[in-house]
N, C-alpha and C positions, 0 to 999 in steps of 0.2 A: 581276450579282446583288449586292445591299448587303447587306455584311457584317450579323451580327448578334452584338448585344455579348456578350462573352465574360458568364458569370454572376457574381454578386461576390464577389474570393476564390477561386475556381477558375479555370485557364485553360487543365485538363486534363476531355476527357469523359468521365462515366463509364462505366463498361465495360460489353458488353451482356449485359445479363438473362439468369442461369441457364436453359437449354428443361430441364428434369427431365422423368422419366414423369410421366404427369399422375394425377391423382386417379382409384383405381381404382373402377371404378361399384360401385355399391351392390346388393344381392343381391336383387331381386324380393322381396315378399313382408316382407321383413325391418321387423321394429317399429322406426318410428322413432325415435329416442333422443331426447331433450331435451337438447341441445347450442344455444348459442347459435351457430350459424353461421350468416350474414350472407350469405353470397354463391353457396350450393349447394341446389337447390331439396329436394332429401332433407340435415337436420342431417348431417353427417359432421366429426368429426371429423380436423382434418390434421395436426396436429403430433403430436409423440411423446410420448405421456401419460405412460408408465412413464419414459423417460428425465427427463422435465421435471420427476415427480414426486419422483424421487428425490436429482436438485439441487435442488430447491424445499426438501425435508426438509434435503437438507446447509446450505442455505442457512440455516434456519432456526434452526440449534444455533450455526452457525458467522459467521454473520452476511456469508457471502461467495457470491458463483453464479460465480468464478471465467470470467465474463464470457458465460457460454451463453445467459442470458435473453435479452442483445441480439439472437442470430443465431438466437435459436431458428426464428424462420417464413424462416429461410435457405433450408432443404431440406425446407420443407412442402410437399406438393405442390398444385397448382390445377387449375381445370376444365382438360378436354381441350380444346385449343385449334391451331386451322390454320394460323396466323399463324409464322413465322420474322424475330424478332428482327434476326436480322443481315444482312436484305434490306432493311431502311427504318430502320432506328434511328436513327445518325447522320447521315442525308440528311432526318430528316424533325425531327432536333434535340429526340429526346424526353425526355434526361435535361433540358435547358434547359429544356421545357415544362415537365415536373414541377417542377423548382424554382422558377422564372418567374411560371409562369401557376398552378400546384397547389400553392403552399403550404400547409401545413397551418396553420391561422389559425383562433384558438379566443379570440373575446371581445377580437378587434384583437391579438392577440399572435400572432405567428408561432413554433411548438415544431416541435423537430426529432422526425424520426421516422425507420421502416426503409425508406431509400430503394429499397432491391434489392428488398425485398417488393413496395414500391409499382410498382417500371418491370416485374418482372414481368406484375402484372396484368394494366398498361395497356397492355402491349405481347405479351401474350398474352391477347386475349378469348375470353370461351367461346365454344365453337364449337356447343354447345345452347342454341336459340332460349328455354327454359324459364328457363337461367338470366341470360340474358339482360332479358326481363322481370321475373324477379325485384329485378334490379338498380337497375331502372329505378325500379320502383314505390316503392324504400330512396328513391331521391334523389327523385323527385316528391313523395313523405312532407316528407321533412328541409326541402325547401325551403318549400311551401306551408304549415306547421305550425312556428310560431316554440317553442311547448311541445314537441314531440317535439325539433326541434331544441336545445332547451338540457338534455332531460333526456338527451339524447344526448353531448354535450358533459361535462355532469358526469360521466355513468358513464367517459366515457373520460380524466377527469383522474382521478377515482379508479383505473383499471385503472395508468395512470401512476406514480403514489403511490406504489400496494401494488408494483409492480414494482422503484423507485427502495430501495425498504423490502430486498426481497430482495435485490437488486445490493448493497446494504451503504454506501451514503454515510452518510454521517452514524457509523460506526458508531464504537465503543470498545470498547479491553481490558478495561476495569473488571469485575469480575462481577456489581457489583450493576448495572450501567447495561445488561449484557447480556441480563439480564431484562427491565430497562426497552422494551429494544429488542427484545426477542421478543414482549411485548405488548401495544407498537405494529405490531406486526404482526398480531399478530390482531386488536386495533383495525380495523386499514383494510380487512381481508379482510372483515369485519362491516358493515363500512360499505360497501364496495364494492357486496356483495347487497346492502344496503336500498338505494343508489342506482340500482339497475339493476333492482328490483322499483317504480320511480315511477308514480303513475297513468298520467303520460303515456303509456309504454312498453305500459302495462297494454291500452292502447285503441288501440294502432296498427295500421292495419290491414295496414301490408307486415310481412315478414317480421324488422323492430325488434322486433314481438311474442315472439318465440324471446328476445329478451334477460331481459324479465320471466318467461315462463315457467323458464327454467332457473334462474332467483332464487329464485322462489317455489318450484323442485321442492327445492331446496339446504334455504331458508330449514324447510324440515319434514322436513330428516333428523335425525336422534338426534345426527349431528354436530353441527351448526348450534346444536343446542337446549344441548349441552353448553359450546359456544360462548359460547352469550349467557346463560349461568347464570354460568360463569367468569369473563364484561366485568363484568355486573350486581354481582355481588361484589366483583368490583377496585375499583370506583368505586364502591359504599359497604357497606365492611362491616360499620360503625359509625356510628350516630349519637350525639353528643356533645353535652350541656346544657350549656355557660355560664356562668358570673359573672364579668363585668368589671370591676373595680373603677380608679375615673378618678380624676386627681388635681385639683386647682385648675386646673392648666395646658391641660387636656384632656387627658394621655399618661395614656398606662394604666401603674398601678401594679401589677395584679397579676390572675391570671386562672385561675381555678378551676373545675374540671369538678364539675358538680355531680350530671347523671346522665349513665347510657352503655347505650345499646341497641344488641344485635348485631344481623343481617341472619340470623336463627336458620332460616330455610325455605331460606335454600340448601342444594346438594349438598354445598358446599366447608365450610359452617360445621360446625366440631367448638367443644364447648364448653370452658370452662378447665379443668375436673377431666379430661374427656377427652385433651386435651392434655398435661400434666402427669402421669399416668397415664400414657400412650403412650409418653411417650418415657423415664420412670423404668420401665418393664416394658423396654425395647429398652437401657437404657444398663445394668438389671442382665444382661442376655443378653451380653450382650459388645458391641455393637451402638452407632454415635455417627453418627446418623443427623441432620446438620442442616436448618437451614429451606432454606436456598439446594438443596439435593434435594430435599425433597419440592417446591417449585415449580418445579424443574426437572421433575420427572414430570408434575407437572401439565400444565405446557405442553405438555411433547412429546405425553402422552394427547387432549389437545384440539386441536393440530396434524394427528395426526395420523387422527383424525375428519372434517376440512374438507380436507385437503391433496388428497385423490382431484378435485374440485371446481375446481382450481386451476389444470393445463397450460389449458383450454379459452379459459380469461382471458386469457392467451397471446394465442391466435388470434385472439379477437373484439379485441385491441389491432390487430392489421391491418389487417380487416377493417374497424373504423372510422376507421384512416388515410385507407383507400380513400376511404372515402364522406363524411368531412368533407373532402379535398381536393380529391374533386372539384366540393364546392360552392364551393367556393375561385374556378373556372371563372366558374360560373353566377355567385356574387357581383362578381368585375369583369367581366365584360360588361355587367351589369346596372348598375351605376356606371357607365358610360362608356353607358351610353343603347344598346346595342347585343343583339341578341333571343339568346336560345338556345332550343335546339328538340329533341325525341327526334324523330328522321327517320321514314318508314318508309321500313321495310325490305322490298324486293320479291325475288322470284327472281331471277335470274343470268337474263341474255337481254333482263331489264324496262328500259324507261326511267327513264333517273334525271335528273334536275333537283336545283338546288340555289338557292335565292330570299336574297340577301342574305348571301351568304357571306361572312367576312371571315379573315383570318389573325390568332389570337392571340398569333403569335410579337413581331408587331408591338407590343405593349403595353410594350415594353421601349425603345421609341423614345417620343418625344415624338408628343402627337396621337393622334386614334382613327382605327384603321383603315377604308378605305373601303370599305364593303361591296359587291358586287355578286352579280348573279344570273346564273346560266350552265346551260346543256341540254349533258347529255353523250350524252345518246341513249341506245340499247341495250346491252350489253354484243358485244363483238365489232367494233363498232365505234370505231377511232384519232381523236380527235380532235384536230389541228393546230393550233398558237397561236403565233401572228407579233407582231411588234411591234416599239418602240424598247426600246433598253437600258434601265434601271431605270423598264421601263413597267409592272411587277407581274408578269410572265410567272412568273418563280419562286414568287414569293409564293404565287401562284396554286395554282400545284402543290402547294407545302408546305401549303396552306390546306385541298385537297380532301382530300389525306393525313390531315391531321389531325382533319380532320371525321370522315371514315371510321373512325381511330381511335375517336375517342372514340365514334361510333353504335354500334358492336359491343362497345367495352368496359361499353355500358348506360349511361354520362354522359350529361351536358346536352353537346350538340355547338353549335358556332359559325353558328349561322347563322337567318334568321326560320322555313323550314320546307325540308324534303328529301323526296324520293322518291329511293330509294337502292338500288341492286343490295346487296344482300348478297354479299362475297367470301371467297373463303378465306385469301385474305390481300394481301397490299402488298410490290411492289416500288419503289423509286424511287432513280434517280439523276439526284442533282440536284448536287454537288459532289461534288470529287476529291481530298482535301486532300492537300498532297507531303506526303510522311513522307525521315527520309532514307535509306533503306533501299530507297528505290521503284527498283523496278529498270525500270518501264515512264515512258513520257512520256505525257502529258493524255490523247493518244489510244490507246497502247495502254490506259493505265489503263480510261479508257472500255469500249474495245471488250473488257477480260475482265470489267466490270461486265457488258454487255450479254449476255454467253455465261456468266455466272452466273444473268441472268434465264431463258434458255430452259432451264437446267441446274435451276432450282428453282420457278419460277416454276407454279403450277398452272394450269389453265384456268379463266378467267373471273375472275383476282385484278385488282385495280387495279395497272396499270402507271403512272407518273409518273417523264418521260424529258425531263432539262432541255439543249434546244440538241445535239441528239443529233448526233455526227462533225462537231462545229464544229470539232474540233482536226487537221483537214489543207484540202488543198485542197478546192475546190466540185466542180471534176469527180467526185474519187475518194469525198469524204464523199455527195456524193447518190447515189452506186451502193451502196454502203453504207447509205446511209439506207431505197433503196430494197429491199436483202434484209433489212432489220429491219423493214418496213411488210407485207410479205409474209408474212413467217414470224408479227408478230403475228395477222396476218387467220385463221391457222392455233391460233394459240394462244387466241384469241376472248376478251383478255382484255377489261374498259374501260379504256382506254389512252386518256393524254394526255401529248403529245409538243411541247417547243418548238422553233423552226428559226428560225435566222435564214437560209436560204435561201429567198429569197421568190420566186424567179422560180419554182422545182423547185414551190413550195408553189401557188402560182399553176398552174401546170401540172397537178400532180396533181390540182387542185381541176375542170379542165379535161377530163379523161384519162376516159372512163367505162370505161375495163376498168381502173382503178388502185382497189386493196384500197378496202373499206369507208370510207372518212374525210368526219370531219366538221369544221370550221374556224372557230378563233376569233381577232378580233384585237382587239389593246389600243385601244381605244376613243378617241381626240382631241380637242381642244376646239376652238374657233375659230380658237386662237394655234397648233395645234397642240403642244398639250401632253397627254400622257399622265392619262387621269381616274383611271386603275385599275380601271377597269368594262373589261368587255370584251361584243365585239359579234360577229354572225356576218360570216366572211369572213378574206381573207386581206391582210395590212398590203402598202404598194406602199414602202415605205422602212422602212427602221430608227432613222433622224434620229439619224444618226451624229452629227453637223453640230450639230445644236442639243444633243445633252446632250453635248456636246465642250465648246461655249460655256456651258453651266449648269454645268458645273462647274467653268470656267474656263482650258478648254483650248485656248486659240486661238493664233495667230501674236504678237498683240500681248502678250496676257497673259504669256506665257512670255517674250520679249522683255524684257518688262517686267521678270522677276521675276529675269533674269542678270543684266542692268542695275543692279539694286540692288543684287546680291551682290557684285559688280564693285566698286561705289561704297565698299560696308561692306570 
């Protein structure tokens, strides 16, 4: 198996994705709410509105979220979903993909985002078909519609902004600059809705539409409107007439307001006697009432009007992680001349095929992957894959894993087109890495992956089993091999399984009372060299011999290279 490169900057994976309860269903009957969610066929909101609401407000006085904004979609919870995480995570290398191949990339710039939110999703898809299509329909929108996708794109650097606003960067002790910076904040909250109430959004026909409408329902509440009475005033409460007078030189010598009009129809405007009065009636009461309070009330009053409106902003920052990364996907494939496809999806039992697969792990190397097309048949049926060494067999594996993935997360998936079992989830063992703590060797490690599969594994999930009891001898590994072909034929998952035992493989393929199996092998050219396509049947060597010599491991070569060390 060739290695794959560590990601840049890490050389630690990361840890797997929270399983939480999932999102509790929604009550029959119940009036839908106007929430922008993105990913749930009934709006629900997931995060914690009261909790968020009430940092949101501290935030706002105090210029700090004391770091909860970041984790907030930590322990939100998502669709209900069949899939367990820590049965394919690291064998199928999905934080790598997310980072790799899912970047989030907004106008050729790569921004960081909530990665755990993200490997959640993608590694727990819904397990309802409804939301499923929903999902689909957001990225078939995003990609074929360059306007929806950038009015997509702004609303979510604006949600960025006003987030960046609350976290407090930028912020100062000063009191006058703390006002400055409470209303730039309600600046971007204002701006945030008119970006996210854009035509484009307005006329979309997947469920982006939910973004516009919860704009539009904000942008007509009594909050909103006190809102933009408050901007509209800050920025001009006064108009101011002019005389400049210039000198010889051009500089200006002197400059005189000639006339001065107030902004009289606002709420906020009081006139000067008004003023003057007010606070001469409060300073005879006993009462020393200054400016910096009264706009302090103001804010908080107009804050907290729009602040109810706010946790939701939260959420839809995820929720368009999701679905700008994973156009991320669809964009280099597409670059690299290579198709992606929404599969279907058939019942458990159906044939599934796959036309032009390729592995996206592979984009991390030099060169575009070699696609090929492979018949997995029914489900309940094991299919066997022989070959030489770095002939693609793993790739293989990790390539259907990842497809699978991504068709049930509702992404563009790798490949020109699929017919595909729908499963309830993914086993695969495909590496063993030592830890040093391993108390077992290659093979027991193996063999308590293998009695983790039957221990979790549901009926009819995709199994993907790389070179299964290669780590002892051939006698005792294919009696082994043979009660793990047996007891799968009992578990009826779609199983595909590599062996470099070719004669046992041979055999089996011979045997007609031997379990369900169907047999692939790595395909050769003239030279006998490995294409990465792969064909029906079972391989008659593993060309131990020639990728000994491609890599440059022969009698002479190594001779060769003590030789020189001798020398030096």
């Amino acid at each position: 198996m060739a290695a794959l490169p560590s990601a840049p900057g890490s050389d630690v994976r990361a840890p797997l994705p929270r399983c939480l309860p999932p999102l509790a269903p929604v009550v029959p009957g119940a009036e839908p709410r106007l929430l922008p969610d993105l990913l749930n066929p009934q709006p629900t909101l997931t995060v914690d509105a009261v909790g968020l609401e009430r940092v949101l407000g501290f935030s706002f006085v105090a210029g700090d979220d004391a770091g909860v904004l970041a984790t907030a979609l930590d322990l939100a919870p998502i669709a209900a979903s069949d899939f367990d995480p820590s049965c394919f995570f690291d064998e199928l290398f999905v934080a790598e993909l997310a980072k790799n191949v899912l970047p989030l990339t907004i106008r050729g710039r790569v921004v960081d985002r909530n990665e755990g939110y993200l490997l959640r999703l993608l590694s727990q898809p819904p397990r309802a078909p409804d939301a499923l299509a929903l999902r689909r329909a957001v990225w078939r929108e995003l990609a074929s519609d360059p306007a929806v996708r950038r009015a997509v794109e702004t609303v979510y650097l604006s949600l960025r902004e006003l987030r960046r606003l609350f976290e407090g960067e930028g912020r100062v002790a000063i009191r006058g600059e703390q006002a400055r910076r409470r209303i730039d904040v309600l600046k971007a909250v204002a701006q945030t809705f008119e970006h996210m109430a854009l035509p484009a959004l307005h006329g979309a026909h997947s469920v982006l539409a939910r973004i516009a409408t919860f704009a539009e329902h904000v942008r007509k509440s009594a909050g909103h409107a006190q809102l933009a009475a408050l901007l509209q005033y800050e920025n001009a409460r006064a108009h101011a007439d002019l005389t400049v007078q210039l000198g010889a030189d051009g500089g200006v010598r002197s400059l005189r307001i000639v006339g001065l009009r107030e902004q009289t129809e606002s709420p906020y405007h009081t006139s000067l006697w008004s003023r003057w009065f007010g606070r001469s009636w409060l300073w005879l009461k006993g009462y020393r009432v200054s400016n910096d309070e009264v706009l302090d009330r103001w804010l908080d009053t107009v804050f907290e009007g729009v602040s109810g409106h706010l946790p939701p902003l939260l959420q839809l920052i995820g929720d368009l992680e999701l679905y700008l990364s994973g156009l991320s996907l669809h964009d280099a494939c597409r670059a690299r001349g290579l198709p992606v496809c929404f599969p279907e999806l058939v019942d458990r039992g159906a044939h599934s095929s796959l036309r032009e697969l390729y592995n996206p792990l592979l984009f991390a190397l030099e060169g575009t992957p070699v696609a090929c097309s492979v018949e997995l048949g029914p489900g309940g049926v094991t299919t066997l894959i022989t070959g030489p060494n770095s002939g693609g067999k793993t790739r293989l594996l990790q390539a259907v894993g990842i497809f699978q993935l991504c068709a049930q997360a509702g992404m563009y998936a790798p490949a020109a087109s699929a017919v595909l079992a729908r499963v309830p989830g993914i086993f695969a063992s495909l590496s063993q890495p030592a830890h040093a703590d391993q108390r077992e060797g290659r093979l027991g490690t193996e063999l308590l992956r293998i009695r983790m599969l039957f221990e979790r594994a549901q009926a009819g999930s995709l199994v993907l089993i790389d070179e299964l009891c290669s780590g002892t001898s051939p006698s005792e590994g294919e009696e082994l091999f043979q009660l793990v072909l047996e007891l799968l034929a009992e578990l009826a998952p779609l199983a595909l399984v590599s062996t470099h035992f070719l004669k046992f493989a041979s055999a089996l393929a011979h045997d007609p009372s031997a379990p369900p199996l169907r047999f692939l092998q790595v395909e050769l050219d003239a030279r006998e060299r490995p294409t990465y396509r792969f064909v029906p049947g079972v391989a008659e060597t593993s060309l131990a011999r020639q990728t000994a010599a491609r890599l440059g491991v022969t009698r002479e070569e190594l001779r060769a290279l003590m030789l020189a060390r001798r020398s030096r």
